[in-house]
N, C-alpha and C positions, 0 to 999 in steps of 0.2 A: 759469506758465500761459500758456498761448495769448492773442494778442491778440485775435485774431477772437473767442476765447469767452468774453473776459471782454466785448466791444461787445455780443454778441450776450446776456449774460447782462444787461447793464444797463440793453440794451431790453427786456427783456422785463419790468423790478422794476416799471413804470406798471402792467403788464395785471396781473403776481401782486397787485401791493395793491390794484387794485380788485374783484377777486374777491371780496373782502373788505368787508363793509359794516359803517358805524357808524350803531346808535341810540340816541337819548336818548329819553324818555318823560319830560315836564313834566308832572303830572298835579293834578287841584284837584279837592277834593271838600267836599260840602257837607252829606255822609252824619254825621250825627252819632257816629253809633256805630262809624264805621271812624276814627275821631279814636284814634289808637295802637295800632291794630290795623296787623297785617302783610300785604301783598300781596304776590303771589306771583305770576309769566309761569309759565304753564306748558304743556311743548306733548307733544301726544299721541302716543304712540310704541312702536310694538307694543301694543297695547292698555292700555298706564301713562301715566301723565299722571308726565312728567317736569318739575322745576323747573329752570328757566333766569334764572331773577333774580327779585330780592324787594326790598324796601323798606317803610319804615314810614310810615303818614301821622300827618303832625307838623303842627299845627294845621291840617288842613286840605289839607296841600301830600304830594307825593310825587313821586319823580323816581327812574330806574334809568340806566341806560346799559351798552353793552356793544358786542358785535363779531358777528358770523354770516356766515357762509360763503354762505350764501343766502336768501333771502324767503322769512320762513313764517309761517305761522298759528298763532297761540299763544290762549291764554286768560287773563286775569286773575281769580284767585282770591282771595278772602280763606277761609284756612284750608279746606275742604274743599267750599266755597259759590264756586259760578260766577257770576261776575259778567259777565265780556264779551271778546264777540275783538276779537281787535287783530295787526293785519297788522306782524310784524316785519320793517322795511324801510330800506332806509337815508335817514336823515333825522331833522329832530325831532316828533316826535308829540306832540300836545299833547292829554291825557284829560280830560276831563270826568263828572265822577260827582254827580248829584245826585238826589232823588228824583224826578223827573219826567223825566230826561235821562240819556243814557248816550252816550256820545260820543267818539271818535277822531278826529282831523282832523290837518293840516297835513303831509303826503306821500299822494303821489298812491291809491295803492290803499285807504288807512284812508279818505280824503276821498270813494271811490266806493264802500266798502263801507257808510259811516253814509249815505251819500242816498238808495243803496238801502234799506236799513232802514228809515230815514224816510217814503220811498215806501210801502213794504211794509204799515208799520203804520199809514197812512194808511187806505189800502187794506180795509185788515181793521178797522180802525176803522168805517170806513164801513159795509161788511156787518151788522158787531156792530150799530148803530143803528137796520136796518133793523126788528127786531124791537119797538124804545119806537116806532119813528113807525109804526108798523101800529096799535100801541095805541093813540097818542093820536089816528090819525086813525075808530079806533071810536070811540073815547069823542066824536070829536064829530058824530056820526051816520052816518059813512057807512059800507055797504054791506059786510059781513065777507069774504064770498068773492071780491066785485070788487075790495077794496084788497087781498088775498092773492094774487088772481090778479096784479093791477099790481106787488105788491113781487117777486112773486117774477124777473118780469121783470127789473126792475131789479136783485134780487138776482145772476141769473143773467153779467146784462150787468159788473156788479163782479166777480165770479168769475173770467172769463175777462179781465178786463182785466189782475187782479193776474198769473194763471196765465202772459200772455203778459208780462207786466212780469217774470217771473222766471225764464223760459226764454228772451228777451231780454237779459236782466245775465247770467245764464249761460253764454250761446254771446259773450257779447262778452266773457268771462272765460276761456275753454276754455282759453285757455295760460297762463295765472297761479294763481297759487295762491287768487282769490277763485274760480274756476268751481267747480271740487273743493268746494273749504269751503261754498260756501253748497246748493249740490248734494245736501251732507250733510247740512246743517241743515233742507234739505225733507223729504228718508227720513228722519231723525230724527220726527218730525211720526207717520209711520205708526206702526202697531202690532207690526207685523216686516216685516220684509223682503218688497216684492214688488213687481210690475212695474204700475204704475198708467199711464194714456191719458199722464196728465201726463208720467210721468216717461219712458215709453215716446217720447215728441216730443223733448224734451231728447237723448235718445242719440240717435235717429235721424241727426244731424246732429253728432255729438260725432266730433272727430277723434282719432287711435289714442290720441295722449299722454296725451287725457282720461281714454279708457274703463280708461288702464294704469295710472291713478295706484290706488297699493294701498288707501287707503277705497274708492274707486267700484270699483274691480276685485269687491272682496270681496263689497259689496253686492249688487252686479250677479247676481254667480256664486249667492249665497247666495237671491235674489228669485227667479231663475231656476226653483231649485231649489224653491222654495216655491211657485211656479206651477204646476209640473209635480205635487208633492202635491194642489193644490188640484183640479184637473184629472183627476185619478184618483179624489180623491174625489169629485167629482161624476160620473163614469161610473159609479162602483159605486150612488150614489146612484139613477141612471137603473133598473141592469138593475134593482136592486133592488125598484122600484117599477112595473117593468113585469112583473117576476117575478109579482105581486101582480095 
C-alpha cells in the first residue's frame, strides 16, 4: 500500500470516530409502579415507533448506553405509554422520573429542552389559574364583568408571552433537531393539520433545512392542503347563502 494513503487514511480515523457519538443515560425514578417494569428509547421513523434500547428499573435505578451516527430525538416509553423526550446526544444524560418531575439534563440540548418545558408549563400554569383568581376575586365582592374584563387582559398579555417564548426557542433551534421536535409538539396540540397566525410566524422566518425536515415538510404540505378545503367550503357556504 501507498505511503501517502495509509497518512492520509490515519488522518482522517479522528474525524470517522467522531462522527460517531457515545451515550449513557443514568436515570432515578421514584415512580413506584415502573420499580421492574421495562423502558424502552424509542424513535419515530416512517410513521413506526422504532426501539433503540431498553432497560429495567431496578430499585429505582435505570441506565442504557449505546452509539448513534447523529443527534436525534427519541422517546422514553414504558410498554406502549409515553413517558418523555430525550435528546439522543453525545454525553451523559442524567433522567429524572418522579411524580411531579420529568427531567433530562446534563448535555447541552436535553438541558435547553427541560428549561424550555419548564418555562412552558409555567406559562400555561399561570393561564390555567386565571380562571380560581376571577372566582375568588367574586366571592369577595368585586365587580363580575370588570374583573373579566381585567383577567382577560392579563389573560391575553400570558398568551402572547408564551406564543413569543415558543417561536423564540424555535428559531433559536431551526438547525438542530430541538426546532423540528418541539415545532411538532405545537401541531400536535391542534385537531389536524392547518395553518394557524401562530404557526404561520414560526415559518415565516424558517430557513430551507427547517421547512425540508420530513415531520414539518409533511405537515406543512398536508395544513396547506386543509386550508385550501376550508376555504372552498366557506365560498360555497357564501354563494349558498346569498343564493337564499
Amino acid at each position: 500500500m501507498n505511503v501517502n494513503k495509509i497518512l492520509s487514511f490515519l488522518l482522517l480515523l479522528p474525524f470517522l470516530a467522531s462522527c460517531t457519538s457515545k451515550y449513557k443515560i443514568e436515570g432515578t425514578s421514584s415512580v413506584n409502579s415502573l420499580d421492574g417494569k421495562m423502558l424502552y428509547l424509542k424513535s419515530l421513523n416512517d410513521g413506526e415507533w422504532v426501539k433503540l434500547d431498553s432497560a429495567e428499573v431496578v430499585h429505582g435505578l435505570f441506565s442504557m448506553k449505546g452509539k448513534i451516527d447523529s443527534v436525534q430525538m427519541v422517546t422514553l416509553y414504558m410498554d406502549s405509554e409515553s413517558i418523555m423526550p430525550i435528546v439522543l446526544e453525545n454525553g451523559k444524560i442524567t433522567v429524572t422520573i418522579s411524580n411531579s418531575e420529568l427531567k433530562a439534563v446534563g448535555t447541552p440540548l436535553n438541558a435547553a429542552l427541560y428549561e424550555f418545558i419548564g418555562k412552558r408549563n409555567q406559562l400555561e400554569e399561570s393561564i390555567s389559574e386565571l380562571e380560581q383568581e376571577e372566582t375568588r376575586m367574586v366571592m369577595d365582592g368585586g365587580n363580575l364583568e370588570e374583573i373579566h374584563s381585567q383577567l382577560m387582559v392579563k389573560g391575553d398579555s400570558l398568551m402572547n408571552e408564551m406564543n413569543q417564548y415558543i417561536k423564540k426557542f424555535i428559531s433559536t433551534n431551526y438547525e438542530n433537531v430541538l426546532g423540528p421536535s418541539v415545532f411538532m409538539m405545537l401541531c400536535s396540540s391542534l385537531p389536524y393539520p392547518v395553518m394557524t397566525p401562530q404557526i404561520d410566524d414560526i415559518i415565516k422566518d424558517a430557513p430551507y433545512s427547517f421547512k425540508s425536515n420530513k415531520l414539518v415538510r409533511e405537515f406543512l404540505s398536508k395544513a396547506k392542503e386543509n386550508m385550501k378545503l376550508i376555504e372552498e367550503h366557506q365560498r360555497l357556504e357564501q354563494n349558498t347563502s346569498t343564493d337564499k
